[in-house]
C-alpha positions in Angstrom: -17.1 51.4 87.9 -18.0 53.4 91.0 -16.2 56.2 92.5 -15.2 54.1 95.4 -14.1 51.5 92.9 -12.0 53.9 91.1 -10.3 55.7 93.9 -9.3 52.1 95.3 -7.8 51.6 92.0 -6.1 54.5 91.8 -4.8 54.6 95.3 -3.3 50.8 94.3 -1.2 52.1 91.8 -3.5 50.9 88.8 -4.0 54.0 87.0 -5.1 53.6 83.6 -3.6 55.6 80.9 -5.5 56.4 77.4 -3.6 54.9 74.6 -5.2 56.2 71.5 -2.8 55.7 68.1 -2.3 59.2 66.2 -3.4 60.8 69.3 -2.7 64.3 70.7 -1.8 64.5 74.6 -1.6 67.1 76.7 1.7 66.5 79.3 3.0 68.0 82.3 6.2 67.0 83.5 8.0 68.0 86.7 11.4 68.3 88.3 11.8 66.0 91.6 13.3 69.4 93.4 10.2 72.1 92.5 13.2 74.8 94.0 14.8 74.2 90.8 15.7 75.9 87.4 17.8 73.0 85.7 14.8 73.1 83.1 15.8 77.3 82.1 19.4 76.5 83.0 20.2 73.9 80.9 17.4 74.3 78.2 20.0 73.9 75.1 20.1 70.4 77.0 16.4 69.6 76.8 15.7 71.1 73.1 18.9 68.3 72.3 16.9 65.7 74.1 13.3 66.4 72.1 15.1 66.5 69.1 16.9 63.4 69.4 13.7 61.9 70.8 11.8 63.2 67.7 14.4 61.5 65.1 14.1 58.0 66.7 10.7 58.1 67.8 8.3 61.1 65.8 6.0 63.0 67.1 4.5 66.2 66.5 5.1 69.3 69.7 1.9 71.6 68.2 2.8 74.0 71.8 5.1 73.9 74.9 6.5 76.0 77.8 9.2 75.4 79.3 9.7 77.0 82.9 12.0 76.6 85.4 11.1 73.2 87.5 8.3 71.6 84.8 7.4 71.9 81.0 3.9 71.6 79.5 3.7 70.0 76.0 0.8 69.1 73.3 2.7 66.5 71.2 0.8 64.4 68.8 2.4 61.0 67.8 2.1 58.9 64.4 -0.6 57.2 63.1 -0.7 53.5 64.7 1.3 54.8 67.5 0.4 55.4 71.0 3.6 55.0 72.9 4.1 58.3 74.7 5.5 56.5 77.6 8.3 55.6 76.1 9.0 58.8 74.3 8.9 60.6 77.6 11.2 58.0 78.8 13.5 58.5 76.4 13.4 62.8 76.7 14.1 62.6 80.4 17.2 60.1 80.4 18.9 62.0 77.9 18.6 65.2 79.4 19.2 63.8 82.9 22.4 61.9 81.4 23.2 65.4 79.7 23.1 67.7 82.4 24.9 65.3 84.8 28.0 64.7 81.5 28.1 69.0 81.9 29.4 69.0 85.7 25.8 69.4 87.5 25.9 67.3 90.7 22.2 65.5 90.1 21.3 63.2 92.9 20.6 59.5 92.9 18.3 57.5 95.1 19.1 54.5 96.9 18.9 52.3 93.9 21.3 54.2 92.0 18.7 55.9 89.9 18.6 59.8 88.7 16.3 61.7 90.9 16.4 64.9 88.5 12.4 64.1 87.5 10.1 63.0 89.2 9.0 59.3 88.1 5.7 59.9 86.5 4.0 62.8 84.4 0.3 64.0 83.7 -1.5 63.5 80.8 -4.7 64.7 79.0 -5.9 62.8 76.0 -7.3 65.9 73.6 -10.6 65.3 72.5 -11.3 67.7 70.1 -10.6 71.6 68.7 -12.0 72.8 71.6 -10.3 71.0 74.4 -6.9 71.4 72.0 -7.1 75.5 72.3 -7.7 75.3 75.6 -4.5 73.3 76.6 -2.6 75.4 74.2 -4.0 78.8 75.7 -3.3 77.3 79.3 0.3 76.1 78.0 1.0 79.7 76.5 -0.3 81.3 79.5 1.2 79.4 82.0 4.6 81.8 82.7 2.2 84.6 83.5 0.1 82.2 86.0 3.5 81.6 87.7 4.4 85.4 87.7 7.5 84.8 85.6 6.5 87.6 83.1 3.6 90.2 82.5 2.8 89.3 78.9 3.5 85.6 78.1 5.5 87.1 74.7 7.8 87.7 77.6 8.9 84.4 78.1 11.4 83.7 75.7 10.7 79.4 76.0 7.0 79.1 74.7 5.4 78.1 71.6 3.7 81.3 71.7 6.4 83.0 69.5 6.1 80.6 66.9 2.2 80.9 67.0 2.6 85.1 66.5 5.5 84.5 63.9 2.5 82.3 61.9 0.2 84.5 62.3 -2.2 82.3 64.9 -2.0 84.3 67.8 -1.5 88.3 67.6 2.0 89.6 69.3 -0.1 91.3 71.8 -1.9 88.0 72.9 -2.5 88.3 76.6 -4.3 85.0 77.4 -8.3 84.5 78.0 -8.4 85.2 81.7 -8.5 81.5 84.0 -8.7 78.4 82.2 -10.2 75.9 83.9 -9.2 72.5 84.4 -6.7 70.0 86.0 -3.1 70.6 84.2 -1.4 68.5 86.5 0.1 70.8 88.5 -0.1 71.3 91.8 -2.6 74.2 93.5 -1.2 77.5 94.3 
């Protein structure tokens, strides 16, 4: 297919995702309202909402950040399974349906729909060691990138901590500098 051929495609709303059974994915997902901190706020919320996820559908989070208005996760699924859609689904109704049970006025669109997320994520099929450390380091970075902390140990919602506490990544980890690559987020 052609560049021209793909672009048409994509600007058609025919984008492809990469379904691979057993696979790990890199994800970015992202508030509707990038002003927002419901993700920080209301993070007891969203660890319910993985762990719920996780008992009905399994799946693996090997690293995640959560920051204020979107979350990067690496989560690997089951073998013979390749529905992340569904698992994503799944995470953002019930923290949507959670946060809005707890008081917080969350807005609906003229079809009567949550607007707390917006309607798709990113994705990034890992393909390999290589490409897996580098979407971990990026993920563990990530609240320095966005000048939330100096040190990502700072930020008290990452993998990272887990990484130190098994002995992966030294407590003094300060990241490898810029990481390259699309994340799905937008430019700064």
């Amino acid at each position: 297919m052609k560049r021209s051929e793909i672009r048409e495609s994509l600007s058609h709303g025919a984008y492809r995702r990469n379904f691979v059974p057993g696979g790990a994915y890199f994800f970015t997902a992202t508030l509707d309202d990038r002003r927002s901190s419901a993700l920080v706020e209301h993070v007891t919320q969203l660890r319910n909402a993985f762990h719920v996820t996780r008992a009905e559908r399994p799946f693996t989070v090997e690293a995640i950040v959560i920051l204020p208005d979107h979350l990067h996760v690496i989560m690997t699924l089951p073998e013979a399974d390749s529905d992340f859609p569904g698992r994503w689904r799944r995470i953002k109704s019930l923290f949507t349906h959670r946060v809005a049970a707890s008081g917080v006025p969350v807005v609906r669109n003229h079809r009567g729909e949550f607007t707390l997320w917006q309607r798709r994520f990113w994705e990034h099929t890992i393909r390999g060691e290589a490409d897996f450390e580098r979407c971990a380091e990026y993920i563990h970075f990530n609240p320095v990138k966005h000048r939330l902390v100096a040190s990502p140990a700072d930020w008290p919602y990452s993998s990272l901590h887990r990484y130190i506490h098994a002995g992966i990544l030294p407590a003094d980890w300060g990241g490898v500098g810029d990481i390259t690559g699309n994340f799905g987020e937008r430019g700064d």
